[in-house]
N, C-alpha and C positions, 0 to 999 in steps of 0.2 A: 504494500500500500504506500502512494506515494508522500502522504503527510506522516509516517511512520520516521524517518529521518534516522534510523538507526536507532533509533531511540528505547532503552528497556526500562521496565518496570518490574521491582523488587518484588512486589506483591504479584504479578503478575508471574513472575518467572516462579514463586516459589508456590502459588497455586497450580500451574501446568506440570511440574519438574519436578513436586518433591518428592518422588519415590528416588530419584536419581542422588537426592542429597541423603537421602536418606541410608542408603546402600552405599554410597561413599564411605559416610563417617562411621558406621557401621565396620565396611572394611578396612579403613583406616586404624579403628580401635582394636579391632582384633589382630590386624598386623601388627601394631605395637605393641600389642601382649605378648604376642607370639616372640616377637623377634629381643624384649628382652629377657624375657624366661630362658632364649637360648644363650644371651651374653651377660646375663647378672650375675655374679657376684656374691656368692651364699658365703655368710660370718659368720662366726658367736664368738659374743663380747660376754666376761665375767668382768667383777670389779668385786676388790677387797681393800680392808681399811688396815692400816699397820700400828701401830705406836710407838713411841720412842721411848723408852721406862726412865725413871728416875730413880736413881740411886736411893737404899733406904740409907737415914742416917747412922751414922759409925757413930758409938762409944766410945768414950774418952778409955783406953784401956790404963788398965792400972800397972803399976810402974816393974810389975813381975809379971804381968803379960804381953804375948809379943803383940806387934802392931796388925790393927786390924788388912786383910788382904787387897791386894790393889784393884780401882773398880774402873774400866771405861765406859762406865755411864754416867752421863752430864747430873750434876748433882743439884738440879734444880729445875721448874719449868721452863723457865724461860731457854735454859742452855741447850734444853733437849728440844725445843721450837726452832733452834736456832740449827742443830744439826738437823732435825727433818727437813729443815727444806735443803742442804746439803744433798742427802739421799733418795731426791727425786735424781740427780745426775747420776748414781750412782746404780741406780736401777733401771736405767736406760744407757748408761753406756760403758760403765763399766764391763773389761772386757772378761775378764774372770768369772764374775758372776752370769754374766750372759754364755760363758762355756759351759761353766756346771748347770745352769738352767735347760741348755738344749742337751745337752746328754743326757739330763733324765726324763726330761720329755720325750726323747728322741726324735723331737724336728728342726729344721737346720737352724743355724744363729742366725744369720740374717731373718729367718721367719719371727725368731723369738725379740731381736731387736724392734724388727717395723712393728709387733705389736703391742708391744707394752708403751703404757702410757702412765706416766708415774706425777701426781701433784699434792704439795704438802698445800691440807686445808688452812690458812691464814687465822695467825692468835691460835694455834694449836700444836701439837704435836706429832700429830696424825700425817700420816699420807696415803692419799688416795691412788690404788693402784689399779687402772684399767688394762686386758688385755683382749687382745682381736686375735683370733683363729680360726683355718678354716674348718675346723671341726669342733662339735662339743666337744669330744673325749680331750683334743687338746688342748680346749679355754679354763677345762678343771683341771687339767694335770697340770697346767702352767704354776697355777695358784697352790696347789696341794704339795711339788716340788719345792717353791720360793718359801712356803712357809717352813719346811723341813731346812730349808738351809739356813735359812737366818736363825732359827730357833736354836741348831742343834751345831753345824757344820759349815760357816760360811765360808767361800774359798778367796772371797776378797779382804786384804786388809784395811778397807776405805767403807766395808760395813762389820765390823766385829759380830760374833756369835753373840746375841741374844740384845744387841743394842737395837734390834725393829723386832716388835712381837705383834703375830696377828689379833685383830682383836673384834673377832668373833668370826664365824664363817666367812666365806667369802658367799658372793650370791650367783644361783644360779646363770648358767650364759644363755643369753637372748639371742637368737636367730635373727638377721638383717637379711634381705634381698635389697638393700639399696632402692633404686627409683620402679622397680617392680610393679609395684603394688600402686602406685599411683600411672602408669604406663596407659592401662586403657582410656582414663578420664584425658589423657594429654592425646592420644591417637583417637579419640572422637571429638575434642576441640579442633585441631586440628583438619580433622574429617568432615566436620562443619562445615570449618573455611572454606577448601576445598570441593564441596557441596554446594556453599553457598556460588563459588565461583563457577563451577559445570552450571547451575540452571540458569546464571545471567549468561554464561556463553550460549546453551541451546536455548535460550529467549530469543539472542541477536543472531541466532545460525538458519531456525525453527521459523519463517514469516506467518505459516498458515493459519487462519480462525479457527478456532475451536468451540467459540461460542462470542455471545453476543458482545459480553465483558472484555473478552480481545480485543475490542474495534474501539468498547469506550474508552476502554484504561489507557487507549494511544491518540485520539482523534475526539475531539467535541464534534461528531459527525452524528445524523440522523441514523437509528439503528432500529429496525422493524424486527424484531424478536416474536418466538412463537408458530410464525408462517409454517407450518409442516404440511409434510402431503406432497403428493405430485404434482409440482407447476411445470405451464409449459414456459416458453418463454414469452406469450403475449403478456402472462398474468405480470412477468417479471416488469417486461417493457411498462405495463399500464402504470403500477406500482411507484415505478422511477420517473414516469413522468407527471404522476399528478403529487411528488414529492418536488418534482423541479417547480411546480407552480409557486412554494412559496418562495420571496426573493431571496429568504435568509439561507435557504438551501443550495447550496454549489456543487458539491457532491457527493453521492447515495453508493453507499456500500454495498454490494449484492452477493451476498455469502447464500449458496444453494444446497449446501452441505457440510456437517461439521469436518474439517479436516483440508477443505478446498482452498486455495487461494482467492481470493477478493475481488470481484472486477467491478473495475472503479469508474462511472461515467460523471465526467467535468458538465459544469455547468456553462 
C-alpha cells in the first residue's frame, strides 16, 4: 500500500507475529540453559572459624621451684588480634603448610592455594577460613586436615602447634553452579529482544492484510469491514465508487480476502 511508507507498528507486529517471539525467546532460554549446564562450573565452599588462645597466666613460682615452661602464645587479647590477622598470610601462602595440606588431602597445591580464602574478623581474634573445591569430599577434608595440623603437628614455623585452634565445627560445603541457575531468565530476556526484533522485521518484510486493523493501524483510510460472501467485481466497483463521492475520500482500500495484497484506487 502506497501510504504505508515502510512504516511499522509495534502493536501491530506483535499482534500478527507473536507466536514467532514467542518460540524465539523460548528457544533462546533453553539454549542458554542448555549450553551453561554444559560449561559451569560445579564448587563446594566450606568455611570454619579458628582462634588464637591466650596464654593462661603463670604463677609467681616460688624460689625452690623451677620456672614456669616457655609459652608462644601472645599473653593477652589484644597480642593475639594482632597475630591473627598475621595468619591470614600465613594460611594462604605459606609454602609449608600448603604442602602438608595437599598431601593429606591429596589434591594438588596449587588447587589447595586458589582455594582457600583466609580473613581475620576485625576487634577479634578469630579468623575466618573459606575454602572452594571441586568436590564435597575435598571442601571437608581440607578443613578436617588444617584442623589436625595446627592442633596437633604444624609443619610451619610462622604458625606454631596449637597457637590457631578451631573453634567449633566447620560448616557444611555449599554446592555453587555459578551463573547456572539464573541462565534461562537471561536466555529468554534476551529471547525477547530478539522476538521483539523478528516481528518488527516480518511487519516491514510481510505487506499483506490480514484484516481490517492492518489498513487502520497504517492509513487514516476509509475501511468497509465485514463485507463476506462472494462478490463479483461490479459489487467491488459500485462500492468504490459511491465511496469516491464523498470529497474527503481519495483512496479506498479493496482487500477481497484475508491474506491478499491491497488494491488501491486514487482518487
Amino acid at each position: 500500500m502506497a501510504d504505508r511508507q515502510g512504516a511499522t507498528s509495534g502493536t501491530t507486529a506483535i499482534r500478527r507475529f507473536w507466536p514467532v517471539g514467542l518460540v524465539v525467546a523460548l528457544v533462546c532460554g533453553m539454549s542458554a540453559a542448555w549450553a551453561t549446564e554444559q560449561t559451569a562450573e560445579t564448587t563446594w565452599t566450606g568455611q570454619g572459624q579458628y582462634i588464637v588462645p591466650v596464654a593462661p597466666p603463670q604463677p609467681v613460682p616460688e624460689p625452690d621451684e623451677p620456672p614456669p615452661p616457655v609459652t608462644e602464645l601472645p599473653t593477652n587479647a589484644y597480642d593475639a588480634g594482632v597475630l591473627a590477622r598475621t595468619y591470614e598470610l600465613v594460611l594462604e601462602e605459606d609454602t609449608l603448610l600448603l604442602d602438608a595440606l595437599a598431601e593429606g588431602t591429596g589434591m594438588d597445591r596449587d588447587d589447595v592455594q586458589a582455594g582457600v580464602d583466609a580473613v581475620h574478623v576485625l576487634g577479634t581474634r578469630v579468623v575466618r577460613v573459606s575454602f572452594r573445591a571441586a568436590t564435597e569430599d575435598e571442601a571437608r577434608g581440607y578443613f578436617e586436615e588444617l584442623s589436625a595440623l595446627v592442633t596437633a603437628d604444624s609443619p610451619s614455623p610462622h604458625l606454631p602447634t596449637g597457637n590457631l585452634v578451631p573453634l567449633g565445627e566447620p560448616t557444611e560445603p555449599e554446592i555453587s553452579t555459578g551463573l547456572a541457575g539464573a541462565a534461562p531468565l537471561v536466555g529468554g530476556a534476551v529471547g525477547l529482544l530478539l522476538g521483539w526484533g523478528a516481528m518488527l522485521l516480518l511487519e516491514r518484510l510481510d505487506r499483506r492484510v490480514l484484516a481490517a486493523a492492518d489498513v487502520r493501524a497504517v492509513a487514516a483510510w476509509p475501511v468497509l469491514d465485514g463485507l463476506v460472501g462472494d462478490r463479483d467485481e461490479a459489487f467491488w466497483e459500485s462500492v468504490v465508487l459511491r465511496a469516491r463521492h464523498d470529497p474527503q475520500v481519495r483512496r479506498v482500500a479493496v482487500v477481497t480476502a484475508p491474506g491478499a495484497r491491497p488494491a488501491v484506487v486514487d482518487g
